[in-house]
N, C-alpha and C positions, 0 to 999 in steps of 0.2 A: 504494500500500500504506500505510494508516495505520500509524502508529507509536507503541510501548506504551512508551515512554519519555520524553514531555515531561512536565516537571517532574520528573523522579526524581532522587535526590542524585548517585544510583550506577548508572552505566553501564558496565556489563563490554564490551570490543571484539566479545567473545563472543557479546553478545545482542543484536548488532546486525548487518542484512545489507547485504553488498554487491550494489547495484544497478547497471546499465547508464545511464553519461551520455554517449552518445557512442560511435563508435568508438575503441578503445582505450582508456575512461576507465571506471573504477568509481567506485560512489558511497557514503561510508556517514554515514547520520546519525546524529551522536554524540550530546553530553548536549545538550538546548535548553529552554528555556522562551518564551512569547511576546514577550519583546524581547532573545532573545540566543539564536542558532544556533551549534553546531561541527559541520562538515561534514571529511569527510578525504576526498579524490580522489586516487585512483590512478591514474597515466599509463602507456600505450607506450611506448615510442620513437616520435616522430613522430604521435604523437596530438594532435589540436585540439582547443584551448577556441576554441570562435567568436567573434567577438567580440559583444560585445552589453553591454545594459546593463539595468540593474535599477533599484527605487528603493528599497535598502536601503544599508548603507555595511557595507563589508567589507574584511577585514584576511587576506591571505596571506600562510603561514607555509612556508617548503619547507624540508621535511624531508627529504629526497632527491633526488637528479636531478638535472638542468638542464632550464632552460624559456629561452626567447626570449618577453618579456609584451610587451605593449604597451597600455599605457594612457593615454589620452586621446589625443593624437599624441606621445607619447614609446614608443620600441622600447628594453628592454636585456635584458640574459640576466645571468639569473640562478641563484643555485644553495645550499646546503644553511646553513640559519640565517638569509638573506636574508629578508624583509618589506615588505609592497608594499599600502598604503591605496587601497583604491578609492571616492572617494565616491558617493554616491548620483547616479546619472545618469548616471554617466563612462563612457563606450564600452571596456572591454578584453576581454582574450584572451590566446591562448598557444599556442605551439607546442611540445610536449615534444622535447627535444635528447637526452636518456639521459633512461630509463625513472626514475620517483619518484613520491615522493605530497608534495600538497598539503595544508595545514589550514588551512581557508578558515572565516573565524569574520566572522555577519552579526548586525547591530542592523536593525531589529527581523528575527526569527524569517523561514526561507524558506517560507510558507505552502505554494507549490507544489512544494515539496521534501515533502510530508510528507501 
């Protein structure tokens, strides 16, 4: 689904939709331009981010919940105001522990997000 919101100043929660990333996981794309994405993920209980990797560099922000991350070969659990750098390349993931949302903000833009 393209999205009528790259580049605008003003993004209401409103006029953006939640999409399917996953079992148990929603997706919505917030404000972005081409070298700077914000994504918010919403989790299950017990929902997976698989692990994998990209070649963009990203910064997660938990807003709710508990997660178990693991990124690169480090595991820790985490939980609400917590932040966690992923560089570009770095294999991570997550297992949601109690239901919360993510705000996962990427340099440059997630083309296949959009």
């Amino acid at each position: 689904m393209e999205k009528q919101h790259q580049n605008q100043v003003w993004v209401p929660h409103s006029e953006t939709l939640p999409e399917p990333a996953g079992e148990g996981v929603t997706r919505r794309v917030l404000a972005y331009g081409p070298e700077l994405m914000c994504v918010e993920n919403t989790f299950a209980e017990g929902a997976v981010g698989a692990l994998h990797s990209h070649p963009h560099t990203q910064i997660t922000y938990v807003v709710s919940g508990r997660f178990r991350f693991t990124i690169g070969d480090t595991t820790r659990e985490v939980g609400p105001g917590d932040t966690m750098l992923k560089q570009d390349g770095v294999r991570h993931g997550c297992v949601c522990l109690e239901p919360g949302i993510l705000l996962d903000i990427f340099t440059p833009m997630r083309e296949d997000f959009v």
